[in-house]
DSSP file (Angstrom, degrees, kcal/mol; ACC not computed):
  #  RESIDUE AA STRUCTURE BP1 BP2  ACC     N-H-->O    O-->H-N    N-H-->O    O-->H-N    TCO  KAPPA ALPHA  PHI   PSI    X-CA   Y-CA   Z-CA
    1    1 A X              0   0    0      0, 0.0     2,-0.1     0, 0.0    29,-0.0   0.000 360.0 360.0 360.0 142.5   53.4  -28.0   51.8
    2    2 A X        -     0   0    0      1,-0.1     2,-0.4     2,-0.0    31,-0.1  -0.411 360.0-111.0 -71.3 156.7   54.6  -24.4   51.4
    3    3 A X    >   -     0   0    0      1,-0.1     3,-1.8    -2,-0.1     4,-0.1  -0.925  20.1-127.2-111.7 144.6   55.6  -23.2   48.1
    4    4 A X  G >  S+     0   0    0     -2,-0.4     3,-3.6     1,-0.2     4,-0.3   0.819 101.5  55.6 -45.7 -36.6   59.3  -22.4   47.9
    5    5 A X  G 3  S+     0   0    0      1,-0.3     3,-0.4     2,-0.2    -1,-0.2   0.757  87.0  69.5 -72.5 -14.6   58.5  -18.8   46.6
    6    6 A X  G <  S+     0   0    0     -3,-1.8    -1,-0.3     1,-0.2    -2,-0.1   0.619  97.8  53.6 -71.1 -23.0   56.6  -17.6   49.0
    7    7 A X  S <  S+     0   0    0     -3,-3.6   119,-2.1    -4,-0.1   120,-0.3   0.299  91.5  92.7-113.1  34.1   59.7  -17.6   51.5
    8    8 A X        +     0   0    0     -3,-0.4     3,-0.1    -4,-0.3   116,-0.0  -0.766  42.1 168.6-105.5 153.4   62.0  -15.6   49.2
    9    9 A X        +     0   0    0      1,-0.5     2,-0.3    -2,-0.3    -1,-0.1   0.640  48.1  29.4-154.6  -2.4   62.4  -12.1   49.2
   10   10 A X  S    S-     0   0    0      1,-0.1    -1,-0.5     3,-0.0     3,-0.1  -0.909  84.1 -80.2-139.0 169.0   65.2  -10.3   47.3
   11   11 A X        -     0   0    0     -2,-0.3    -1,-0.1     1,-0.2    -2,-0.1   0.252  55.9 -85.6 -51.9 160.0   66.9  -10.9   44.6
   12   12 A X        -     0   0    0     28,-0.1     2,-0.7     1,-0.1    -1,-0.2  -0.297  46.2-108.5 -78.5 173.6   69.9  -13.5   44.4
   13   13 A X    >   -     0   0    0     28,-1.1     3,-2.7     1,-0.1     4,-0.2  -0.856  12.3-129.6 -99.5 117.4   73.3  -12.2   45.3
   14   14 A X  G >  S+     0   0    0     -2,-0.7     3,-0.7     1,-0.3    -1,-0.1   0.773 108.4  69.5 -27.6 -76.9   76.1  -11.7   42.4
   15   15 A X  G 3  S+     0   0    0      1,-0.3    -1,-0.3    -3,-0.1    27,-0.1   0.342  86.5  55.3  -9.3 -47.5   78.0  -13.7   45.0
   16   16 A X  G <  S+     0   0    0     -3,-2.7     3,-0.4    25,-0.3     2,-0.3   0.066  74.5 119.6 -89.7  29.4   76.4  -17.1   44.8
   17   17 A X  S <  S+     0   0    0     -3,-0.7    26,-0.1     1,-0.2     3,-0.1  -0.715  87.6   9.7 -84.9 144.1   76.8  -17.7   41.3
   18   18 A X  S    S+     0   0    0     24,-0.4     2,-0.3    -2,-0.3    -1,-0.2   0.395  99.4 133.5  80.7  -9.9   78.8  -20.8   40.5
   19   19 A X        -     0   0    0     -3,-0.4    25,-2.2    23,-0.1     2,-0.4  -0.594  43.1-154.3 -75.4 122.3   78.5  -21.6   44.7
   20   20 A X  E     -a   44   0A   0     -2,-0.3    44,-2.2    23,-0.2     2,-0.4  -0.939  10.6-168.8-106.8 150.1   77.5  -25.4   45.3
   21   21 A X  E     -a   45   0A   0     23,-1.9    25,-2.8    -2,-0.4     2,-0.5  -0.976  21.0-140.4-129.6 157.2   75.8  -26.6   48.2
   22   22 A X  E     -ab  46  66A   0     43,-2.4    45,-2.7    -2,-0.4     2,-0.2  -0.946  15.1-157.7-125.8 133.2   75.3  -29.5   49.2
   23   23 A X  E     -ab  47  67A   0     23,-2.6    25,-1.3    -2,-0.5     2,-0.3  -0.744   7.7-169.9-116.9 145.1   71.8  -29.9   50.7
   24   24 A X  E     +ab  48  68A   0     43,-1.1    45,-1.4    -2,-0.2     2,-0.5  -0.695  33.3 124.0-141.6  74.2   71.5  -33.0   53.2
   25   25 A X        -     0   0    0     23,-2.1    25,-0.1    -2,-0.3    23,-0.1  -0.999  37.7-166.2-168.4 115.2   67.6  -33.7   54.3
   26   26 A X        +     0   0    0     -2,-0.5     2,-0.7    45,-0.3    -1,-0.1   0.776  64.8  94.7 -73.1 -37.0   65.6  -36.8   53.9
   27   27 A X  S >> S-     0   0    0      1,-0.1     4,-1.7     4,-0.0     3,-0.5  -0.594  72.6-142.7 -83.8  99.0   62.1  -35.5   54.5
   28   28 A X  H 3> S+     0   0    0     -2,-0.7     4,-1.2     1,-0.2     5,-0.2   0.729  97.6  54.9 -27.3 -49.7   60.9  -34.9   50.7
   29   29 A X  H 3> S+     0   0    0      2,-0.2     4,-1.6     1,-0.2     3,-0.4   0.934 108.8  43.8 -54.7 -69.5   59.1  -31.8   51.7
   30   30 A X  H <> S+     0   0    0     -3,-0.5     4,-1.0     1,-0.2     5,-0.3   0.601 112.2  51.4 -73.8 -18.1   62.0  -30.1   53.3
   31   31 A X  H  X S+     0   0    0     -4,-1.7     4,-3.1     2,-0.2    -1,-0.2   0.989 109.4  48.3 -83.4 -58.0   64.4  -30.8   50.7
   32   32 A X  H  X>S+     0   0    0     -4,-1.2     4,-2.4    -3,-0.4     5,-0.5   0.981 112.7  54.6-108.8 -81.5   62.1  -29.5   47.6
   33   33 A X  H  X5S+     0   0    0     -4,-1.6     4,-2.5     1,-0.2    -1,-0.3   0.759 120.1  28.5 -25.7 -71.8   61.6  -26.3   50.0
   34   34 A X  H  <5S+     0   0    0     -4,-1.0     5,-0.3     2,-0.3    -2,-0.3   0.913 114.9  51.7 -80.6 -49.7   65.4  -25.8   50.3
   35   35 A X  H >X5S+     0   0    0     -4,-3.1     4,-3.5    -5,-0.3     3,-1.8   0.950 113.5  56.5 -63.2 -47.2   67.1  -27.0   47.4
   36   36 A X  H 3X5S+     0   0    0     -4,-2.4     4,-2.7     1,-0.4     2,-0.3   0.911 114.7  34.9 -48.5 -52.9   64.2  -24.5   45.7
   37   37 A X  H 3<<S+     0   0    0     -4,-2.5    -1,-0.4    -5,-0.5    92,-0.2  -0.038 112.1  56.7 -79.2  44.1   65.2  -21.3   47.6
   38   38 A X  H <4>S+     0   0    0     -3,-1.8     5,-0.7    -2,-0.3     4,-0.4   0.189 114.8  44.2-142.1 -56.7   69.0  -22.1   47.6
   39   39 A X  H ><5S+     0   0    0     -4,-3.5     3,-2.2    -5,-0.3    -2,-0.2   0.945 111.2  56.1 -56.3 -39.7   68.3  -22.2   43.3
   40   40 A X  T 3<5S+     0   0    0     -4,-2.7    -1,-0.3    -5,-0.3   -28,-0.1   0.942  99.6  55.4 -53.2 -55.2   66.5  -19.3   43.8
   41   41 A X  T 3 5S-     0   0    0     -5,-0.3   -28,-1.1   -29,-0.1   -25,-0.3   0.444 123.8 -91.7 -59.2  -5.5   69.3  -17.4   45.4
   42   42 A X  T < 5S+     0   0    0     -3,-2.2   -24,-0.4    -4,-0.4    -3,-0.1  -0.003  88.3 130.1 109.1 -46.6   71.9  -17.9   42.6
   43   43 A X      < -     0   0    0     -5,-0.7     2,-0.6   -26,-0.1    -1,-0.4  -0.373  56.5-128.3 -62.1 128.7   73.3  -21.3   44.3
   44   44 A X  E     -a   20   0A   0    -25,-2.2   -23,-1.9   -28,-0.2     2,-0.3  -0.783  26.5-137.9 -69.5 124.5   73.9  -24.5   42.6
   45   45 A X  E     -a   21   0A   0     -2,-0.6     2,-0.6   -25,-0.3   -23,-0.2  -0.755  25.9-178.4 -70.6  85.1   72.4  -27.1   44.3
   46   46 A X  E     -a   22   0A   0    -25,-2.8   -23,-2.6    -2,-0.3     2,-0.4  -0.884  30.5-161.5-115.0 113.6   73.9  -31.2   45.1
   47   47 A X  E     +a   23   0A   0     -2,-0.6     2,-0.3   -25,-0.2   -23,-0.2  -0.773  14.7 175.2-105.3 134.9   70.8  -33.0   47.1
   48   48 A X  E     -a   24   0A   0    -25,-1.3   -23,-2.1    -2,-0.4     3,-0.1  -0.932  24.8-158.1-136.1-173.0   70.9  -36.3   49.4
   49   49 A X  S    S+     0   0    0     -2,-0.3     2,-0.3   -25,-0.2    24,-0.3   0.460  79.0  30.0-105.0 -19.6   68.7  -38.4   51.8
   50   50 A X  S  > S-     0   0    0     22,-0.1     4,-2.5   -25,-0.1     3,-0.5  -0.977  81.2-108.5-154.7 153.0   70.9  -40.0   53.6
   51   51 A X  T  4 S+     0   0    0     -2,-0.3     4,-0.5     1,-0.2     5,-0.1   0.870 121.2  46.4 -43.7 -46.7   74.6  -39.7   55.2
   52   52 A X  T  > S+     0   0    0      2,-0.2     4,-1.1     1,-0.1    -1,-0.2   0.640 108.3  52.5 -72.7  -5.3   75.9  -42.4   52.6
   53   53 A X  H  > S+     0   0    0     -3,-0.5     4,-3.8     1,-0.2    -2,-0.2   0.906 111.0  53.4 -75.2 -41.9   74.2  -40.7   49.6
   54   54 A X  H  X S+     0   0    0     -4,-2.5     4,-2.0     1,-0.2    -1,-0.2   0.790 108.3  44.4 -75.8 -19.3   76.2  -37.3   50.9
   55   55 A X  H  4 S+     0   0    0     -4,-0.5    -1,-0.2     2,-0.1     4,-0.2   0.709 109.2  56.8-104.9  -5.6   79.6  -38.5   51.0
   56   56 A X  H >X S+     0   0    0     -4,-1.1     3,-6.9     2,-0.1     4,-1.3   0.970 114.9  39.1 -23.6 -87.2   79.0  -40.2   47.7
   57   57 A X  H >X S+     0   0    0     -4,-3.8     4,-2.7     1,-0.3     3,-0.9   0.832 117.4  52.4 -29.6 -64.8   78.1  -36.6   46.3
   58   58 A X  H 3< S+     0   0    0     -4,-2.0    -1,-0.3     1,-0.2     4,-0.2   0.680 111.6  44.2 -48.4 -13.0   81.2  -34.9   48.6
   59   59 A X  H <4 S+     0   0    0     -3,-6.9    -1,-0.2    -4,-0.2    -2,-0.2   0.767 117.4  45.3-112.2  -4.1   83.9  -37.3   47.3
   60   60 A X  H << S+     0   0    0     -4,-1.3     2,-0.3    -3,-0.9    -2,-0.2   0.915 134.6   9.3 -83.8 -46.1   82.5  -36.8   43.4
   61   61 A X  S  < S-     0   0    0     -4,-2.7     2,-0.3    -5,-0.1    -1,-0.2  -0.768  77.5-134.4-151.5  81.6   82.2  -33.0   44.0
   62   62 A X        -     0   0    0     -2,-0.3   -42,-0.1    -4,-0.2    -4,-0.1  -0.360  27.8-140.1 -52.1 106.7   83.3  -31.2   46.6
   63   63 A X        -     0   0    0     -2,-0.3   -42,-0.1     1,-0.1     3,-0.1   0.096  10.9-140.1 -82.8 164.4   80.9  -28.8   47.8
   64   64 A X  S    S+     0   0    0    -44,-2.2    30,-0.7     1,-0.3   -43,-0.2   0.817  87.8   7.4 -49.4 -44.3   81.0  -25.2   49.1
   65   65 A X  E     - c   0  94A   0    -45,-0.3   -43,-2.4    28,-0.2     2,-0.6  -0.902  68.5-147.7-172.1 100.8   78.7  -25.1   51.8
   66   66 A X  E     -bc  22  95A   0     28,-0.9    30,-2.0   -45,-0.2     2,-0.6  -0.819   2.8-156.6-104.6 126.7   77.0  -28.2   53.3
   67   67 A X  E     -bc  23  96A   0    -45,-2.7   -43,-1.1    -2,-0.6     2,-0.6  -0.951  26.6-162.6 -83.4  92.4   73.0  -27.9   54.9
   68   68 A X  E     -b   24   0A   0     28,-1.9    30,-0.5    -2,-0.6     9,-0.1  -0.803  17.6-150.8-104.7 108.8   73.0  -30.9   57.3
   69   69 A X        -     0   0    0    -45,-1.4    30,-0.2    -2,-0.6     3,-0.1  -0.228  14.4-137.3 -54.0 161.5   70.0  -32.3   58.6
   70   70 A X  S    S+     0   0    0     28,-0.3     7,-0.4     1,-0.2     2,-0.2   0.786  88.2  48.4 -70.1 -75.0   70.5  -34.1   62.5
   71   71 A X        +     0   0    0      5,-0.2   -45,-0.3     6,-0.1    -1,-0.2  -0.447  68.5 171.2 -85.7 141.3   68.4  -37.2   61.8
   72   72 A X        -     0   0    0      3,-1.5   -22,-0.1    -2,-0.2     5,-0.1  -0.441  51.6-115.4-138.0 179.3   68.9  -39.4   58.7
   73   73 A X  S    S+     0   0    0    -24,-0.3   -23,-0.1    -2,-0.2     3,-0.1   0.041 114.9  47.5-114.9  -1.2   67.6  -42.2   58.1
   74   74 A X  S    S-     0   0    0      1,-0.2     2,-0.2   -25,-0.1   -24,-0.1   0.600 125.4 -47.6-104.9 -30.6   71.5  -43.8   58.2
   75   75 A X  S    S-     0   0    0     -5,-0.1    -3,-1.5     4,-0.0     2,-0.2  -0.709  85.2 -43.9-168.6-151.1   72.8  -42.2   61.3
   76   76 A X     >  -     0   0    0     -2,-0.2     4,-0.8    -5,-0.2    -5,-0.2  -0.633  43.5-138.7-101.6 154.2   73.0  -38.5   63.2
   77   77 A X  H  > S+     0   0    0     -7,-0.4     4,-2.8    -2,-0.2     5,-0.2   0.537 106.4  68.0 -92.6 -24.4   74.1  -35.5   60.4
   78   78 A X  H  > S+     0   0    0      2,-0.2     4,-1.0    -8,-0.2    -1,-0.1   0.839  91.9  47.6 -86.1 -26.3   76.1  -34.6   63.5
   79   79 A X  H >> S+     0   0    0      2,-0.2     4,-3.5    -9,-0.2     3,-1.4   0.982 110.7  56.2 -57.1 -71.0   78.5  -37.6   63.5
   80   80 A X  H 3X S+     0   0    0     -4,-0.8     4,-2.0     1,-0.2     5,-0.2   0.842 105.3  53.1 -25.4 -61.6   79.0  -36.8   59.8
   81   81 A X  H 3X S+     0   0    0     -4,-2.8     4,-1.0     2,-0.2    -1,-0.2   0.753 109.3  45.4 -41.0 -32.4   80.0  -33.3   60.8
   82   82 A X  H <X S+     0   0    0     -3,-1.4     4,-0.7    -4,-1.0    -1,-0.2   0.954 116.2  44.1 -67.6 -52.2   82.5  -34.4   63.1
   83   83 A X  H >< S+     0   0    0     -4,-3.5     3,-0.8     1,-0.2    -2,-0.2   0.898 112.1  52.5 -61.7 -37.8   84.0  -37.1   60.6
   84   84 A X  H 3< S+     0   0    0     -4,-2.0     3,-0.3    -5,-0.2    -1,-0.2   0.674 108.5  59.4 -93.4 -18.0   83.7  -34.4   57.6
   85   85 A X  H 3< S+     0   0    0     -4,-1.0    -1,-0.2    -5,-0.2    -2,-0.2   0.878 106.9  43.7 -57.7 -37.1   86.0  -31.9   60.6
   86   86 A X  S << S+     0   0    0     -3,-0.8     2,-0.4    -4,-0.7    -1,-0.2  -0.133  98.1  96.7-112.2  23.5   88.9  -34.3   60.7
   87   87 A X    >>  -     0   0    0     -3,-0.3     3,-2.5    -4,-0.1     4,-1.2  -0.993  62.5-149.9 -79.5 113.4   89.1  -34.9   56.7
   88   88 A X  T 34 S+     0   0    0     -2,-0.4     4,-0.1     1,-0.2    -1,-0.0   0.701  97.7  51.7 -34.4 -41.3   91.4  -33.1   54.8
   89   89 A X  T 34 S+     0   0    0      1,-0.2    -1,-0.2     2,-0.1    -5,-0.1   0.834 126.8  25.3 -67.2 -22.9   89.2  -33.1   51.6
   90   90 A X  T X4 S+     0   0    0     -3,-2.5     3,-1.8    -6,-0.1     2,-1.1   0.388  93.2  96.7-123.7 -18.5   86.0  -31.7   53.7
   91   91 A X  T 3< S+     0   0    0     -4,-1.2    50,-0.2     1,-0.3    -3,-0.1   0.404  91.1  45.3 -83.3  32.1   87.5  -29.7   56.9
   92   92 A X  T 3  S+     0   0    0     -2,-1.1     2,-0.4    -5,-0.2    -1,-0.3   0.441  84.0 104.7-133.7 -10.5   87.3  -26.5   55.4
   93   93 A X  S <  S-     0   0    0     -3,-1.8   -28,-0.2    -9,-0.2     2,-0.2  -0.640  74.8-131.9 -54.0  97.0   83.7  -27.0   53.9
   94   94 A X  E     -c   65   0A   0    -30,-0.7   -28,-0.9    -2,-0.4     2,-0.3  -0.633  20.8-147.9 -95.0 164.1   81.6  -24.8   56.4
   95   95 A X  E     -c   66   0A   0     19,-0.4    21,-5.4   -30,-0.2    22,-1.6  -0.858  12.1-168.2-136.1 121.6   78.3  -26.9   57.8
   96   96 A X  E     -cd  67 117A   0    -30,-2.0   -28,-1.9    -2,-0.3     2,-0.4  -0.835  17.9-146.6-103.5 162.5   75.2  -25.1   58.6
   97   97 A X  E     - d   0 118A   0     20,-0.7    22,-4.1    -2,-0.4     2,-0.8  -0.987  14.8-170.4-141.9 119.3   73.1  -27.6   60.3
   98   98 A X  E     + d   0 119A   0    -30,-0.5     2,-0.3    -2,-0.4   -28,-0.3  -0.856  24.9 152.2-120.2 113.3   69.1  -27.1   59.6
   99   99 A X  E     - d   0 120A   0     20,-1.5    22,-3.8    -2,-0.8   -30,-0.1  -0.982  60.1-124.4-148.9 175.8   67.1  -29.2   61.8
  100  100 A X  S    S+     0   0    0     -2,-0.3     2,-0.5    20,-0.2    20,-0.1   0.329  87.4  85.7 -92.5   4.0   63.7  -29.4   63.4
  101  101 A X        +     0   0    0      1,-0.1    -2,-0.0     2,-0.0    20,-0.0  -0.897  46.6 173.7-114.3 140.1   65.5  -29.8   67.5
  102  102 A X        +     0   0    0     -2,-0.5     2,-0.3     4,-0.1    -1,-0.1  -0.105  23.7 120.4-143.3  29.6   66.0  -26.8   68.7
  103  103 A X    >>  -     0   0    0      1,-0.1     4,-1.2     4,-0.0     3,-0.7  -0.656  68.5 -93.3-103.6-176.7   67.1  -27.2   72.3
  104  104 A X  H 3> S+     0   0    0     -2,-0.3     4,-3.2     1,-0.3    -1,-0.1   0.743 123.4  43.4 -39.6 -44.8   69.9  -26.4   74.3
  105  105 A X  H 3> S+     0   0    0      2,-0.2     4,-4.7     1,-0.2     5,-0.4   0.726 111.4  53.1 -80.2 -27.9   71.6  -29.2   74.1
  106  106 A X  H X> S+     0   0    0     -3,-0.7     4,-2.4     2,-0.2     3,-1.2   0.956 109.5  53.3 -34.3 -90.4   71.0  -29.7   70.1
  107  107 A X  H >X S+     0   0    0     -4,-1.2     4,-2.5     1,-0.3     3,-0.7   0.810 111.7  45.7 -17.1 -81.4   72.3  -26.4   69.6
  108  108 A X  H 3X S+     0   0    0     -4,-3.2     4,-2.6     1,-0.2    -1,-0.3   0.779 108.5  48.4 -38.8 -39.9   75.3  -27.3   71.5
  109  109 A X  H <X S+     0   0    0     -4,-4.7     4,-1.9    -3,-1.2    -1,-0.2   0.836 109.6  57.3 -82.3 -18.4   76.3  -30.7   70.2
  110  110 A X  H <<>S+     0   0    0     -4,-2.4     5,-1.5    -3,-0.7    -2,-0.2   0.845 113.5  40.7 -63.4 -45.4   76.0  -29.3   66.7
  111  111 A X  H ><5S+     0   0    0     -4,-2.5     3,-3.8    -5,-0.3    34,-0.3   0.954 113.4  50.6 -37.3 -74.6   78.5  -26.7   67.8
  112  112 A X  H 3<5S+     0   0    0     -4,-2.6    -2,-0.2     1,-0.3    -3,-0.1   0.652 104.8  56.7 -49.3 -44.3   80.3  -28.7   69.4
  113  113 A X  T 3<5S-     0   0    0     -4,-1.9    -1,-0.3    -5,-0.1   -28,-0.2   0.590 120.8 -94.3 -69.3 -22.3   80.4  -31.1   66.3
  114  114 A X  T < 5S+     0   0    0     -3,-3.8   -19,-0.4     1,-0.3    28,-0.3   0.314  71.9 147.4 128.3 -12.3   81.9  -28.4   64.0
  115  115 A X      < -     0   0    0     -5,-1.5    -1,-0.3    -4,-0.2   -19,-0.2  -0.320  38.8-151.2 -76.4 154.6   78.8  -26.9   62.3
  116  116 A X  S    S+     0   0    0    -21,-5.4     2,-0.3    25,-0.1   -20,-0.2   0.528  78.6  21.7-106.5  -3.8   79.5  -23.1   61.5
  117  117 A X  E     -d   96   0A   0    -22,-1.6   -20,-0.7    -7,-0.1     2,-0.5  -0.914  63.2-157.9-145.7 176.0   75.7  -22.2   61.8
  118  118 A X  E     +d   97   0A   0     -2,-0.3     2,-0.3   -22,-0.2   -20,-0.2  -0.829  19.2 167.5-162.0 112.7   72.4  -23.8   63.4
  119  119 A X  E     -d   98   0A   0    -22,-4.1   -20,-1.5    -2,-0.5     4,-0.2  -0.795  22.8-142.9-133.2 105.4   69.4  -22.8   62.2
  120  120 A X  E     -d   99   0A   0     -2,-0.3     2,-0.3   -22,-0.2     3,-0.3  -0.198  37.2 -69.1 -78.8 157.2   65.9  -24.6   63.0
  121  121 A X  S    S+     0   0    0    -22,-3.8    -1,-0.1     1,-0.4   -91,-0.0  -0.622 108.0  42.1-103.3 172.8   63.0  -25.2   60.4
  122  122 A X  S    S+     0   0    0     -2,-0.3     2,-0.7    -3,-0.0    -1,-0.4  -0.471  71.6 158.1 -26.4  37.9   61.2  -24.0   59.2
  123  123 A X      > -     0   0    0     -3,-0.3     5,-0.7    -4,-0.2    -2,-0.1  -0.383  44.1-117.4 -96.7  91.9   63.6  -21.1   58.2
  124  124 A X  T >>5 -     0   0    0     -2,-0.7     3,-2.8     3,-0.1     4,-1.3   0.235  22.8-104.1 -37.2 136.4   62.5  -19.3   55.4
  125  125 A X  H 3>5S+     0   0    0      1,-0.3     4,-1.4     2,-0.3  -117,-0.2   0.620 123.2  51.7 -24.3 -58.3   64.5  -19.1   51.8
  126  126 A X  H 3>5S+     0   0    0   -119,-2.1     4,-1.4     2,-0.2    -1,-0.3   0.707 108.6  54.4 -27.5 -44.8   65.7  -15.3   52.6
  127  127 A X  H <>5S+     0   0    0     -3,-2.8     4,-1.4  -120,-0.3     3,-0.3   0.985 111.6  45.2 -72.4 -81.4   67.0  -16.7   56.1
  128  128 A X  H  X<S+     0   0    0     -4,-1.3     4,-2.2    -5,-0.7     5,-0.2   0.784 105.4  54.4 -46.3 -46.0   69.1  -19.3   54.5
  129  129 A X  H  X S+     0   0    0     -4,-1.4     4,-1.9    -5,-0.2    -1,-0.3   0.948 106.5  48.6 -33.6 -68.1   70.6  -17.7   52.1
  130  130 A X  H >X S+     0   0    0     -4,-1.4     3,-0.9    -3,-0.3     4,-0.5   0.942 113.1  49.5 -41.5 -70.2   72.1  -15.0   54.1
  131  131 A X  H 3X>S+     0   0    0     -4,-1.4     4,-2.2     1,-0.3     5,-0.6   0.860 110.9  49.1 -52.9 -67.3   73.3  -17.5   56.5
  132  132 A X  H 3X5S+     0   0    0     -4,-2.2     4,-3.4     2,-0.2    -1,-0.3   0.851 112.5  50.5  -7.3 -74.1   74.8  -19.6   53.5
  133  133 A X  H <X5S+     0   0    0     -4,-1.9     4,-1.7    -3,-0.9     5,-0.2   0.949 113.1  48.2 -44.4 -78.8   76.5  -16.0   52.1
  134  134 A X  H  <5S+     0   0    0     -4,-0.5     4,-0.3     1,-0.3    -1,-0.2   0.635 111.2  45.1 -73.8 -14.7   78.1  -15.3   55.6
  135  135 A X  H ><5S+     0   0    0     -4,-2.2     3,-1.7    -5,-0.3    -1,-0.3   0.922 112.6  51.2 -74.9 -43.4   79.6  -18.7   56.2
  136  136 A X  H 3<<S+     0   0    0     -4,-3.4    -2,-0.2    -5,-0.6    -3,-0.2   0.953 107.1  61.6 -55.6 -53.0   81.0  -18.7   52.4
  137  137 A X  T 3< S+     0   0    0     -4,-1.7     2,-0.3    -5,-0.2    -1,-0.2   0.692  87.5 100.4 -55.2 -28.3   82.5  -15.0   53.5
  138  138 A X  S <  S-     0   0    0     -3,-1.7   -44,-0.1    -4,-0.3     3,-0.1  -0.464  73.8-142.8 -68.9 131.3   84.4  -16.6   55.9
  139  139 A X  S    S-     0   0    0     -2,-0.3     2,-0.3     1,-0.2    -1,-0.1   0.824  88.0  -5.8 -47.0 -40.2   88.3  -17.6   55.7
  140  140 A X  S    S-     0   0    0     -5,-0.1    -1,-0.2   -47,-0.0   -48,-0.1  -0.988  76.3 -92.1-159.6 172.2   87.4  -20.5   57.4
  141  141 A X        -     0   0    0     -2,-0.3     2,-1.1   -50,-0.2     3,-0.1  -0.303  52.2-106.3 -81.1 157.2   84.8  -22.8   59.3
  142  142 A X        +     0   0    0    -28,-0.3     3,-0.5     1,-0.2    -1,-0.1  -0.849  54.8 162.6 -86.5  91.7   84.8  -22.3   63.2
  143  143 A X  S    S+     0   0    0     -2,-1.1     2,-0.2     1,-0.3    -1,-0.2   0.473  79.1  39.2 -73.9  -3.9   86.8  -25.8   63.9
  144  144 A X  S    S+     0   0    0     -3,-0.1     2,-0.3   -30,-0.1    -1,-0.3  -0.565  79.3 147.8-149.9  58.8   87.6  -24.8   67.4
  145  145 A X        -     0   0    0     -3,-0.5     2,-0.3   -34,-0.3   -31,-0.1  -0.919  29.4-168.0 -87.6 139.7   84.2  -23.1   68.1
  146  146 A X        -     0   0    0     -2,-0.3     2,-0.3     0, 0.0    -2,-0.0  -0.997  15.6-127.3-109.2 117.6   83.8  -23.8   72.1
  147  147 A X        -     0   0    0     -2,-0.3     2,-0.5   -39,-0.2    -2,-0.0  -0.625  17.9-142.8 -67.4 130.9   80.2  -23.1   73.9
  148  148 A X        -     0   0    0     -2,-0.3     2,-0.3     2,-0.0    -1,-0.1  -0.761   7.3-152.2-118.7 128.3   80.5  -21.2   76.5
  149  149 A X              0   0    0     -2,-0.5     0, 0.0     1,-0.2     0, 0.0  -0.741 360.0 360.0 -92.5 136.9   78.2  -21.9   79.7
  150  150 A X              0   0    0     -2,-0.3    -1,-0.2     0, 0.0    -2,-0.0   0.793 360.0 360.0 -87.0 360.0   77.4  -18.9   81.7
C-alpha cells in the first residue's frame, strides 16, 4: 500500500475548511488512501463501503462533494448517481466518480449518469483535491452534461 503522504504536495487550501465529503469506496486500501489526502487537504471527511452505508451517511448529513466508486459491493456507484440526480436533498451535491475502469464507455455512462468529474485510480492526493476545489467552485453540478461523439 502506498502511504497517503507521499501523494500530497501543497499545502491545504483556506477553502476547504469546514467542506465535507463524502468518500464512497469499498476496497480498504483505496479508502485509507483518499479519506487520508482529502484530511490532508483541509476537507472533513464522511466514509462508506457500500451504496446503503452512503445514503445512510447522505440523509444524516448532507455532504458537499461526493467521491463515488463504480463497483460496490451492493450495486453500480453509477445508479446511485443517477438516483442522488433526481433527489431534491442530493441534486445539487456535485459527484466526482473515482474508479479503476477507465474506458470509453465508463467515462461516458458516468457522464451520462450525472457525475461532474471522472477521475481513474490511482490519482494522487494533489490530483484530487484540486478536482474536489473546482467542482465545490461551481454554481452547480453539470445535470444536463451531454457527451458529445465526434
Amino acid at each position: 500500500m502506498l502511504h497517503p503522504t507521499r501523494l500530497m504536495m501543497s499545502a491545504p487550501p483556506s477553502s476547504s475548511r469546514g467542506r465535507v465529503v463524502l468518500v464512497v469506496e469499498d476496497n480498504v486500501d483505496a479508502q485509507v488512501i483518499t479519506t487520508s489526502s482529502l484530511k490532508h487537504f483541509g476537507y472533513e471527511v464522511m466514509k462508506a463501503g457500500s451504496i446503503q452505508e452512503a445514503r445512510q451517511l447522505a440523509r444524516r448529513r448532507k455532504p458537499d462533494v461526493v467521491v463515488l466508486d463504480c463497483r460496490l459491493p451492493d450495486g453500480d456507484g453509477l445508479e446511485l448517481a443517477g438516483l442522488w440526480r433526481t433527489d431534491p436533498t442530493m441534486m445539487d451535491v456535485p459527484i466526482i466518480v473515482l474508479t479503476a475502469f477507465s474506458a470509453r464507455q465508463d467515462v461516458e455512462a458516468a457522464l451520462l449518469a450525472g457525475a461532474d468529474a471522472f477521475l481513474v485510480k490511482p490519482t494522487p492526493g494533489d490530483v484530487l483535491a484540486s478536482h474536489v476545489a473546482k467542482v465545490l467552485g461551481r454554481s452547480r453540478p453539470s445535470q444536463n452534461l451531454r457527451v458529445h461523439r465526434p
